[in-house]
CHARMM-style PDB file with segment names, atoms N, HN, CA, C and O in Angstrom:
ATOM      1  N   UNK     1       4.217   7.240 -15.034  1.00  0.00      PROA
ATOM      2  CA  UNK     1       4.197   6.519 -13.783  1.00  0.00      PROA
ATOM      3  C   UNK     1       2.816   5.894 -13.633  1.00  0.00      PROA
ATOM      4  O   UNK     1       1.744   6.424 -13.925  1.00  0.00      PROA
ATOM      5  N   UNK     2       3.028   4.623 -13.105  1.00  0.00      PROA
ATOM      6  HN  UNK     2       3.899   4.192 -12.867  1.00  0.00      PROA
ATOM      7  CA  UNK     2       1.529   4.041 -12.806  1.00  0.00      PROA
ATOM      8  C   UNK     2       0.832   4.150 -11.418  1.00  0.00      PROA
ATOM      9  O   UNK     2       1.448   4.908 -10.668  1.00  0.00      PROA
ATOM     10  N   UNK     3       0.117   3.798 -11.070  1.00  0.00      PROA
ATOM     11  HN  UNK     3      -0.383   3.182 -11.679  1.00  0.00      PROA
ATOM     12  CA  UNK     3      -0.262   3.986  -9.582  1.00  0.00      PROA
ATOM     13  C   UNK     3      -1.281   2.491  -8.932  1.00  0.00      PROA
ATOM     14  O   UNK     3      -2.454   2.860  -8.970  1.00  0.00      PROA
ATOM     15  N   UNK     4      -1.243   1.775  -8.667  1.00  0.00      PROA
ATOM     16  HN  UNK     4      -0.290   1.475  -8.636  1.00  0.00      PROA
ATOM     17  CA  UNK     4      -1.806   0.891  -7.994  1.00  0.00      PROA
ATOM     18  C   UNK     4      -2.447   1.265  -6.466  1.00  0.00      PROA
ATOM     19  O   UNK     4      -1.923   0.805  -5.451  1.00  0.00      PROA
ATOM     20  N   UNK     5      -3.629   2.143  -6.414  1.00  0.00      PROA
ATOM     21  HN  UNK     5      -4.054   2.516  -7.239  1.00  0.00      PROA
ATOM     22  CA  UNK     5      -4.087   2.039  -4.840  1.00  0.00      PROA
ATOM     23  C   UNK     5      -5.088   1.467  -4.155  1.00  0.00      PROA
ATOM     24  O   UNK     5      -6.280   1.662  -4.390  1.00  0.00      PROA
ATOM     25  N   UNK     6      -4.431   0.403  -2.882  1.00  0.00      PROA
ATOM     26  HN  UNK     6      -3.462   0.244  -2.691  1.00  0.00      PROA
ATOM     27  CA  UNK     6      -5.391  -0.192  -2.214  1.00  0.00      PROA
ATOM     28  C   UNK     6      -6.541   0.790  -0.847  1.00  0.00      PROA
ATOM     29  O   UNK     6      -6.161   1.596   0.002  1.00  0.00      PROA
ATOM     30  N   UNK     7      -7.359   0.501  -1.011  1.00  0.00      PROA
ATOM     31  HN  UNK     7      -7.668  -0.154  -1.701  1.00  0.00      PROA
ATOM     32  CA  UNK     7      -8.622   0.993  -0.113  1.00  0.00      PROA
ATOM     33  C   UNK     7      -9.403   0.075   0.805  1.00  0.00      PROA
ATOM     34  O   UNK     7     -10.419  -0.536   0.474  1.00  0.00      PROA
ATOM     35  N   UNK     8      -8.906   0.048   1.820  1.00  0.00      PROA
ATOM     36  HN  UNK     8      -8.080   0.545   2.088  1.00  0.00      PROA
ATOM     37  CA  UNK     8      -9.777  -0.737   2.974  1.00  0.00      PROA
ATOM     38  C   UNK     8     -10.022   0.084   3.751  1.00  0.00      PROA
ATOM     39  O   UNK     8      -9.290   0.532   4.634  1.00  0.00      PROA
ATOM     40  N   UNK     9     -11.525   0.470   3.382  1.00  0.00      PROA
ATOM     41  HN  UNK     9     -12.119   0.107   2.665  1.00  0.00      PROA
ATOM     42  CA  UNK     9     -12.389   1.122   3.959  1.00  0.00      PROA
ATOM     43  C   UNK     9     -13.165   0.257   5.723  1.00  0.00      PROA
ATOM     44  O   UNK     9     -13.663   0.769   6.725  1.00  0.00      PROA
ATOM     45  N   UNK    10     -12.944  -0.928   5.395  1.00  0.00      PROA
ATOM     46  HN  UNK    10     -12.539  -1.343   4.580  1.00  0.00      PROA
ATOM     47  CA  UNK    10     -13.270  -1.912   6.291  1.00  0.00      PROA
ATOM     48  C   UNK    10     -12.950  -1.923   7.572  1.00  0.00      PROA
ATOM     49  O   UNK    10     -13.708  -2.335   8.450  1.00  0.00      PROA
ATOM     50  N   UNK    11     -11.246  -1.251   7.860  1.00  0.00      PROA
ATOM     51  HN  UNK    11     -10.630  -0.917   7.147  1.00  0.00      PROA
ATOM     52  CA  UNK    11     -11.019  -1.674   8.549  1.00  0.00      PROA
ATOM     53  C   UNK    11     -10.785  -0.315   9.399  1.00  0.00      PROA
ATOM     54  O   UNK    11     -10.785   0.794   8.866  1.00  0.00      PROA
ATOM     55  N   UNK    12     -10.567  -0.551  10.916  1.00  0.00      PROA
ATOM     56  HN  UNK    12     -10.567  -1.452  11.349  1.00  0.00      PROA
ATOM     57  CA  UNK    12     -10.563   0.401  11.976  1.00  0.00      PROA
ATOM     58  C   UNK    12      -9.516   1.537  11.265  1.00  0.00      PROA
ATOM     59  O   UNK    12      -9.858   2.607  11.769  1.00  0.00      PROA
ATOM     60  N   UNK    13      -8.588   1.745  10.484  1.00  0.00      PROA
ATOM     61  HN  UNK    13      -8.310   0.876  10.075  1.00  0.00      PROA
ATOM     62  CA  UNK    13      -7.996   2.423  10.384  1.00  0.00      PROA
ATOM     63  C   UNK    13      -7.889   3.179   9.014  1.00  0.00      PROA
ATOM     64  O   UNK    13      -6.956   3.936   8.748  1.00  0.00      PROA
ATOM     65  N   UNK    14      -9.198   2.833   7.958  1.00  0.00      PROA
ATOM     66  HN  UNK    14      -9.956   2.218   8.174  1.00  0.00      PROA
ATOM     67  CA  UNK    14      -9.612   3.045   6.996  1.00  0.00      PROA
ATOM     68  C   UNK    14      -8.588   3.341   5.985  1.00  0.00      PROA
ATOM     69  O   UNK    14      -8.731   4.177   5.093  1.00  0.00      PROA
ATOM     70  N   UNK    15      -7.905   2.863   6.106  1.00  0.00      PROA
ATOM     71  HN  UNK    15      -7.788   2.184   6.831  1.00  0.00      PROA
ATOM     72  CA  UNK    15      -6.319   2.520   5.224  1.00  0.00      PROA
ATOM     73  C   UNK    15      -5.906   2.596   4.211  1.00  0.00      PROA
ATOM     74  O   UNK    15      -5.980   1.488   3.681  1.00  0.00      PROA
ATOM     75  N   UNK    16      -5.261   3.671   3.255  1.00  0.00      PROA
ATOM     76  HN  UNK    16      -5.201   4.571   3.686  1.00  0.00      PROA
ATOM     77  CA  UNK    16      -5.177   3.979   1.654  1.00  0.00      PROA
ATOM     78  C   UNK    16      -3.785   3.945   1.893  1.00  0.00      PROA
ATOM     79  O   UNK    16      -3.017   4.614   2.583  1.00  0.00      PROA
ATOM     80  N   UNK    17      -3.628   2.573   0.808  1.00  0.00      PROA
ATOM     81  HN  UNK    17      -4.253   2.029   0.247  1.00  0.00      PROA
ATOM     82  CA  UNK    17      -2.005   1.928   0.123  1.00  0.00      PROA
ATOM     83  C   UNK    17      -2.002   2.311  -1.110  1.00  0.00      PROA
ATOM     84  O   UNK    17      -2.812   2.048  -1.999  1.00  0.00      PROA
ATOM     85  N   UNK    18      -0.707   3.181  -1.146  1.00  0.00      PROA
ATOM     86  HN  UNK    18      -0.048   3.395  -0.424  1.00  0.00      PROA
ATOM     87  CA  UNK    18      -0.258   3.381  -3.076  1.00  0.00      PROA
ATOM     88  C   UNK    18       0.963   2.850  -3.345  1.00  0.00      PROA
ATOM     89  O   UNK    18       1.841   3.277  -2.595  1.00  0.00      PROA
ATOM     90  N   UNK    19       1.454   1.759  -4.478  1.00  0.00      PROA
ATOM     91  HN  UNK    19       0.741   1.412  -5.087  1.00  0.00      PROA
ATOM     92  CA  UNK    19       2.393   1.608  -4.786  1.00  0.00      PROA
ATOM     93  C   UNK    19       2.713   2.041  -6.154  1.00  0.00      PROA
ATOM     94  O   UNK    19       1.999   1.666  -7.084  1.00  0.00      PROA
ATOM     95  N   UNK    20       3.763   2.827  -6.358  1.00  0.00      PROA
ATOM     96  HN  UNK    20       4.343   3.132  -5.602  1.00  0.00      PROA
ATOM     97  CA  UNK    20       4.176   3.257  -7.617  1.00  0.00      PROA
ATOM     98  C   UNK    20       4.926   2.376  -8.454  1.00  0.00      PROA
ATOM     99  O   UNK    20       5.767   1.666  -7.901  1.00  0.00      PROA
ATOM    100  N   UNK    21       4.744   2.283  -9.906  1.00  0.00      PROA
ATOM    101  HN  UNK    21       4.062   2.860 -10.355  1.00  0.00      PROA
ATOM    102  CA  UNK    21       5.412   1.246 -11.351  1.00  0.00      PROA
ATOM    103  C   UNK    21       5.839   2.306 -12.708  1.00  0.00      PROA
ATOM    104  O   UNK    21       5.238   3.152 -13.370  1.00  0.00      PROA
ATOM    105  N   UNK    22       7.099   1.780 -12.691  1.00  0.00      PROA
ATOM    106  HN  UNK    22       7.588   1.093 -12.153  1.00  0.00      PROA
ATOM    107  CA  UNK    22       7.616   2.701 -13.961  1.00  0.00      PROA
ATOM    108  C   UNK    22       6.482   2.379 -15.009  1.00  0.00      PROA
ATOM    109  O   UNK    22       5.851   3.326 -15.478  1.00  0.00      PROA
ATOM    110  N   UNK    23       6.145   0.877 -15.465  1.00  0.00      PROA
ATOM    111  HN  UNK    23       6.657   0.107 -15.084  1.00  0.00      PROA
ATOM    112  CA  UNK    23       5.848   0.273 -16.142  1.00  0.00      PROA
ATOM    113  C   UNK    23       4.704  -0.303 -16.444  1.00  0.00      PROA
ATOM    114  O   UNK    23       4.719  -1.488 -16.113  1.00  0.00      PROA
ATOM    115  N   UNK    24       3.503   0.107 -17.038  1.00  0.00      PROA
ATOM    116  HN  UNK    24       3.490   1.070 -17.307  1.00  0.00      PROA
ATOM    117  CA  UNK    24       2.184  -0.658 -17.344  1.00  0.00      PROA
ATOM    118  C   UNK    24       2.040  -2.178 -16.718  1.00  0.00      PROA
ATOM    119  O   UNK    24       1.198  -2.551 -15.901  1.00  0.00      PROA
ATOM    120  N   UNK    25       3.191  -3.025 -17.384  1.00  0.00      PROA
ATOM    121  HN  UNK    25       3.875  -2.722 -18.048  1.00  0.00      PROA
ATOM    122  CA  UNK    25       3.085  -4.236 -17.564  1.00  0.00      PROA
ATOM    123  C   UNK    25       3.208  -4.569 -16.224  1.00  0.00      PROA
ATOM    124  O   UNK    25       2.486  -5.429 -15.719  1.00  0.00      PROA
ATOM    125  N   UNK    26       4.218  -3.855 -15.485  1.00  0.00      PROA
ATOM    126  HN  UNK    26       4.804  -3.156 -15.896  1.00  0.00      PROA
ATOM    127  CA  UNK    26       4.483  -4.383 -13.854  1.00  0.00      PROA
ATOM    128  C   UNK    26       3.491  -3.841 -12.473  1.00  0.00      PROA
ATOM    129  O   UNK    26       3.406  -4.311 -11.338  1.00  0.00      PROA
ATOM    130  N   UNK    27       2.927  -2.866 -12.999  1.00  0.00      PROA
ATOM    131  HN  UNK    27       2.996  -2.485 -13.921  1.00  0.00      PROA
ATOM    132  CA  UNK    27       1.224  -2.383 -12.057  1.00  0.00      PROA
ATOM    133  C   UNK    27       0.974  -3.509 -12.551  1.00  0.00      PROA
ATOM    134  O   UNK    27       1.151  -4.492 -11.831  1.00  0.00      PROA
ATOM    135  N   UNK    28       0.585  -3.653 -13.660  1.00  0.00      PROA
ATOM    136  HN  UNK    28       0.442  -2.855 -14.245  1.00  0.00      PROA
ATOM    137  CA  UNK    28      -0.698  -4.715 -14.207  1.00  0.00      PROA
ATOM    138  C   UNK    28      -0.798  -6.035 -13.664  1.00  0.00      PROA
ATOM    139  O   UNK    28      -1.796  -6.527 -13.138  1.00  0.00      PROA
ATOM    140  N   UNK    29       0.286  -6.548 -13.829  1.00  0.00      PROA
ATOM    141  HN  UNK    29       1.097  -6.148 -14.256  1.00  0.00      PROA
ATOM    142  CA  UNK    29       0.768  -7.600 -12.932  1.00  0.00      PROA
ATOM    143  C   UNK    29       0.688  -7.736 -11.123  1.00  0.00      PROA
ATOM    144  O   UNK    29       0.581  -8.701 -10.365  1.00  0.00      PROA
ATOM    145  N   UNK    30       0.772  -6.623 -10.967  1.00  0.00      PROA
ATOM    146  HN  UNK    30       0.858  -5.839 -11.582  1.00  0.00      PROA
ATOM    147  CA  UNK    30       0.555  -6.579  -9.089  1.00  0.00      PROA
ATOM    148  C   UNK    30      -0.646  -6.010  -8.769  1.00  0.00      PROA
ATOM    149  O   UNK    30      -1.051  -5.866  -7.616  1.00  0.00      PROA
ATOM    150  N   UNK    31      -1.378  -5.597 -10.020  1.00  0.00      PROA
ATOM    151  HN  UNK    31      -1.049  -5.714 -10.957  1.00  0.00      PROA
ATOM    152  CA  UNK    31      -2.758  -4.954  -9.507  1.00  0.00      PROA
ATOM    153  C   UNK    31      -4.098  -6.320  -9.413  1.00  0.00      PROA
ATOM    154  O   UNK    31      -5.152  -6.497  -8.802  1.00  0.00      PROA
ATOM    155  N   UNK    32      -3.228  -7.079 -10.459  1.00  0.00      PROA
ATOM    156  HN  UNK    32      -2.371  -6.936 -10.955  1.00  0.00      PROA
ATOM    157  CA  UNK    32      -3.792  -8.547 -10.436  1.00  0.00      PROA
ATOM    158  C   UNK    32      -3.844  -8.999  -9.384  1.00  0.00      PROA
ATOM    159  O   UNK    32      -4.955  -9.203  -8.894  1.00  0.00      PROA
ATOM    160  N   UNK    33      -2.802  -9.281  -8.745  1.00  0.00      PROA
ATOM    161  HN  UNK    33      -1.899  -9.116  -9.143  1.00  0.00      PROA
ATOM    162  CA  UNK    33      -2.610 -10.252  -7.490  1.00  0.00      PROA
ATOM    163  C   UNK    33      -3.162  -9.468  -5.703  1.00  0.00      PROA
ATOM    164  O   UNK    33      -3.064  -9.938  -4.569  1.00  0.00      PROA
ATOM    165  N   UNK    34      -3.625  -8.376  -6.117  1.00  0.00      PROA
ATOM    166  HN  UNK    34      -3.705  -7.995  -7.038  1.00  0.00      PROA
ATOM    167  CA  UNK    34      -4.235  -7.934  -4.828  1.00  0.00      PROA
ATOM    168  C   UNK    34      -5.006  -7.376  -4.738  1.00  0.00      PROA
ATOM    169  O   UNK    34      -5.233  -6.337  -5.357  1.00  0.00      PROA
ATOM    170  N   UNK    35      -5.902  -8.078  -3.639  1.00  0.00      PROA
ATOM    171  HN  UNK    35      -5.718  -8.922  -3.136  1.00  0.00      PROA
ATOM    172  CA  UNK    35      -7.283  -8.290  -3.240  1.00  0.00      PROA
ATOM    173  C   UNK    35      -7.987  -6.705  -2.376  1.00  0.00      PROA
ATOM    174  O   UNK    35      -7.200  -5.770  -2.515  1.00  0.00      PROA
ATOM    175  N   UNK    36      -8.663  -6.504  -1.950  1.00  0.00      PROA
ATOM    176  HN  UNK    36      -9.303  -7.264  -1.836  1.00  0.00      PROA
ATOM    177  CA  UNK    36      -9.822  -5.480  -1.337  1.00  0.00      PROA
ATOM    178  C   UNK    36     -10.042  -4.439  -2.579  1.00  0.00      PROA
ATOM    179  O   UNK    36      -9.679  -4.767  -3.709  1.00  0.00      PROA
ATOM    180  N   UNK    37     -10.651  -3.170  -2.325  1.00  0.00      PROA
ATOM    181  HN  UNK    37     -10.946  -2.904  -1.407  1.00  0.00      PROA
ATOM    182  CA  UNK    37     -11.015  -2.474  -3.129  1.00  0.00      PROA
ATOM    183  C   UNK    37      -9.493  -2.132  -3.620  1.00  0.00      PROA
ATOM    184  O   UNK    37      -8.468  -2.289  -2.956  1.00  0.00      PROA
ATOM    185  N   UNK    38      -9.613  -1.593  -5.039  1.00  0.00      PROA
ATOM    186  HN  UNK    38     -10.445  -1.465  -5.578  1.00  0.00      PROA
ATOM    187  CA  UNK    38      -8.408  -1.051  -5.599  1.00  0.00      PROA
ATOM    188  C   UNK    38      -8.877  -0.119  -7.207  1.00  0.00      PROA
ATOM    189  O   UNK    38      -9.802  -0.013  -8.012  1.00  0.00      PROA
ATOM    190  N   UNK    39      -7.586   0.358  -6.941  1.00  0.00      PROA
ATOM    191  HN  UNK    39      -6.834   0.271  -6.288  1.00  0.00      PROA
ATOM    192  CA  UNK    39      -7.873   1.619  -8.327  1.00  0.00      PROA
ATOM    193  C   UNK    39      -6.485   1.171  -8.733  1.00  0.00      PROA
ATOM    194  O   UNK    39      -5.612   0.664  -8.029  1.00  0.00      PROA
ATOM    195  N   UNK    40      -6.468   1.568 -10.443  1.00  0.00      PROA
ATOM    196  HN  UNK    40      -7.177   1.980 -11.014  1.00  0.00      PROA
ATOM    197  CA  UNK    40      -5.468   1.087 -11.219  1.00  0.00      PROA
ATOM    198  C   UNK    40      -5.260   2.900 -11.830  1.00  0.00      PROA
ATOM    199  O   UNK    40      -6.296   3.544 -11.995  1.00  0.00      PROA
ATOM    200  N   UNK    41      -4.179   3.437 -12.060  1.00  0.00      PROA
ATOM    201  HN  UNK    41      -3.337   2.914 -11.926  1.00  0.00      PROA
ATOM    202  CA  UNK    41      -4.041   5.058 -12.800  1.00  0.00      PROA
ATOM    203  C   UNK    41      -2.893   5.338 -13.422  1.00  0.00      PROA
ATOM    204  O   UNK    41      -1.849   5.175 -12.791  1.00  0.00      PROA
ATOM    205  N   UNK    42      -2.867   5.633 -14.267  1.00  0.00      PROA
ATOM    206  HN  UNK    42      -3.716   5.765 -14.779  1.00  0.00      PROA
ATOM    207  CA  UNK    42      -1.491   6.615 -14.911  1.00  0.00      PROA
ATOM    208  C   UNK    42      -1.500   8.092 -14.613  1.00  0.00      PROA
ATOM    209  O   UNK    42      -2.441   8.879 -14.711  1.00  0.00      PROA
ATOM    210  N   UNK    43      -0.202   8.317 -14.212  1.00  0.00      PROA
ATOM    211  HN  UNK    43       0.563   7.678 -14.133  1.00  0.00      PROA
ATOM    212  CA  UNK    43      -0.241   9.512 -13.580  1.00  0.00      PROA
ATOM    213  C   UNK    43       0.846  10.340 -14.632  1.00  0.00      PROA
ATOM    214  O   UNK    43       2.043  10.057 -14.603  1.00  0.00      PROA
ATOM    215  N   UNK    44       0.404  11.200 -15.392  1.00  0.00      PROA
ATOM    216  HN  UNK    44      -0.569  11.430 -15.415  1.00  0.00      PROA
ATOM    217  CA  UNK    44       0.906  12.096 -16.442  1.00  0.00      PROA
ATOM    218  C   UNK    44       1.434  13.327 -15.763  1.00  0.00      PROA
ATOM    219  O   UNK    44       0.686  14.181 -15.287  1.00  0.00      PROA
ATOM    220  N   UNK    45       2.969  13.406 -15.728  1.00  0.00      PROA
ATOM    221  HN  UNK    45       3.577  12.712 -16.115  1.00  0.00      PROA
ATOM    222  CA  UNK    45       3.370  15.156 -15.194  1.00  0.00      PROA
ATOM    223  C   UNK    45       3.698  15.515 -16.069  1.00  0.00      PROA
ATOM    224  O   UNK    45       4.726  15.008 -16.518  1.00  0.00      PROA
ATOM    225  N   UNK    46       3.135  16.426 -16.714  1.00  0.00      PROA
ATOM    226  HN  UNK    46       2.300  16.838 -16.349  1.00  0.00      PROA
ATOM    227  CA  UNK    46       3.377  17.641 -17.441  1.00  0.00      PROA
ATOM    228  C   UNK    46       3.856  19.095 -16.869  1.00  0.00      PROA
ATOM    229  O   UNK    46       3.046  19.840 -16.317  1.00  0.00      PROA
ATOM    230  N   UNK    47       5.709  19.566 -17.101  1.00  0.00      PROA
ATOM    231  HN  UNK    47       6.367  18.960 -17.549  1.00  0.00      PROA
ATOM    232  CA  UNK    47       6.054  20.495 -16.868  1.00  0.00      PROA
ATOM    233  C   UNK    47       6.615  21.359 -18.086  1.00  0.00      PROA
ATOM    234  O   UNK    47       7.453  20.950 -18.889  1.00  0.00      PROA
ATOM    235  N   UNK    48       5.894  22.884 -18.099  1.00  0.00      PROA
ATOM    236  HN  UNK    48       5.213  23.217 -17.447  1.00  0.00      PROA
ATOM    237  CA  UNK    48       6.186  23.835 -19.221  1.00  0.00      PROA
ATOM    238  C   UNK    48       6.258  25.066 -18.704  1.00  0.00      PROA
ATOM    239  O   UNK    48       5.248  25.755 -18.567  1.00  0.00      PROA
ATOM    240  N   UNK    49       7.528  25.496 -18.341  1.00  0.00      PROA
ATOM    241  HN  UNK    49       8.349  24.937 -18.453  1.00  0.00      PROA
ATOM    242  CA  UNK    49       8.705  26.555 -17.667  1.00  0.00      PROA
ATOM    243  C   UNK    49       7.457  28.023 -17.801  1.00  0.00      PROA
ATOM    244  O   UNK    49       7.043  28.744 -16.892  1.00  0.00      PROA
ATOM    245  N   UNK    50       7.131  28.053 -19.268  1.00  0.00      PROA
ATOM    246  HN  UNK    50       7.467  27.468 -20.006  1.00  0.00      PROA
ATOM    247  CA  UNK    50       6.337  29.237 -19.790  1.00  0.00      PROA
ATOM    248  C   UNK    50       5.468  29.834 -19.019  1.00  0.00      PROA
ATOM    249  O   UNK    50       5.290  31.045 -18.893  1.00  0.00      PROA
ATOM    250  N   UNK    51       4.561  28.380 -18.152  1.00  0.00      PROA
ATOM    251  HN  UNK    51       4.706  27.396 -18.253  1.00  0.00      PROA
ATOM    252  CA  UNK    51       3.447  28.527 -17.831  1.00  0.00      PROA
ATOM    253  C   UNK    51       3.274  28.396 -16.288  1.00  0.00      PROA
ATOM    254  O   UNK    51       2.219  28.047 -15.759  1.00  0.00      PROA
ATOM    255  N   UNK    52       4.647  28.777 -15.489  1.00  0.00      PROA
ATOM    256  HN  UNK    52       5.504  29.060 -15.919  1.00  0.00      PROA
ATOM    257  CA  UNK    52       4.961  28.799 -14.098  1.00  0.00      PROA
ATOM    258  C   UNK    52       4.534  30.330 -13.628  1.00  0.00      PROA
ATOM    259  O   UNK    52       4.939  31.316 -14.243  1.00  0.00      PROA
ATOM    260  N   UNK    53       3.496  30.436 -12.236  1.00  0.00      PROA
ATOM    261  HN  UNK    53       3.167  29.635 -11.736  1.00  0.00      PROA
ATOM    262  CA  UNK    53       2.793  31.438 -12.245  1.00  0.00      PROA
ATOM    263  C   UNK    53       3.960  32.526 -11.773  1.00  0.00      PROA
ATOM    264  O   UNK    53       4.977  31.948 -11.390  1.00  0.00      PROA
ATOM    265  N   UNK    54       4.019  33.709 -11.728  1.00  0.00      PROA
ATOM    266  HN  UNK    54       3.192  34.178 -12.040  1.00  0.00      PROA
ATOM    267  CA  UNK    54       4.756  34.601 -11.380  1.00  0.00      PROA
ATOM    268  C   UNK    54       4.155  35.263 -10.090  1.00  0.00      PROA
ATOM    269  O   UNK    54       3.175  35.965 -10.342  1.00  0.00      PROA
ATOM    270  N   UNK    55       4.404  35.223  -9.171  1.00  0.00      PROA
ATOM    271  HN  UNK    55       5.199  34.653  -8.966  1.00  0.00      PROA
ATOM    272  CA  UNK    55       4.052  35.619  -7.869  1.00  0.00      PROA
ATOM    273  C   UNK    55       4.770  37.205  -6.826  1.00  0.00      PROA
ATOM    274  O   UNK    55       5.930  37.292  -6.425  1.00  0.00      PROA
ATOM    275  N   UNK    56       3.982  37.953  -6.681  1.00  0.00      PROA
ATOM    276  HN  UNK    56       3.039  37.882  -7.007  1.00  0.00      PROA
ATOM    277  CA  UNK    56       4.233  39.295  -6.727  1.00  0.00      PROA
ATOM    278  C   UNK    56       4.634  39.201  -5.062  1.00  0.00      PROA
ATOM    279  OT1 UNK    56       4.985  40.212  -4.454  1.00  0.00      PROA
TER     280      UNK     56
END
């Protein structure tokens, strides 16, 4: 999963936008076209049954 998040720190309501992309190519493309601060991320979930804590 990709992550595209906008940060306008600027404004009265200090405002953090995330839009999620199956696809490299289609973040990449919308991370292009929009403006204020922004972060571009791949977000890796890794799940392994083995290593689920056991809770007493």
């Amino acid at each position: 999963m990709w992550v595209v998040t906008i940060i306008n720190a600027y404004s009265r309501e200090n405002s953090v936008i995330m839009f999620e992309f199956k696809t490299e190519r289609e973040a990449k493309e919308t991370f292009i076209k929009l403006q204020n601060h922004k972060i571009f991320s791949e977000i890796i979930c890794f799940y392994n049954p083995a290593a689920t804590l056991a809770v007493k």
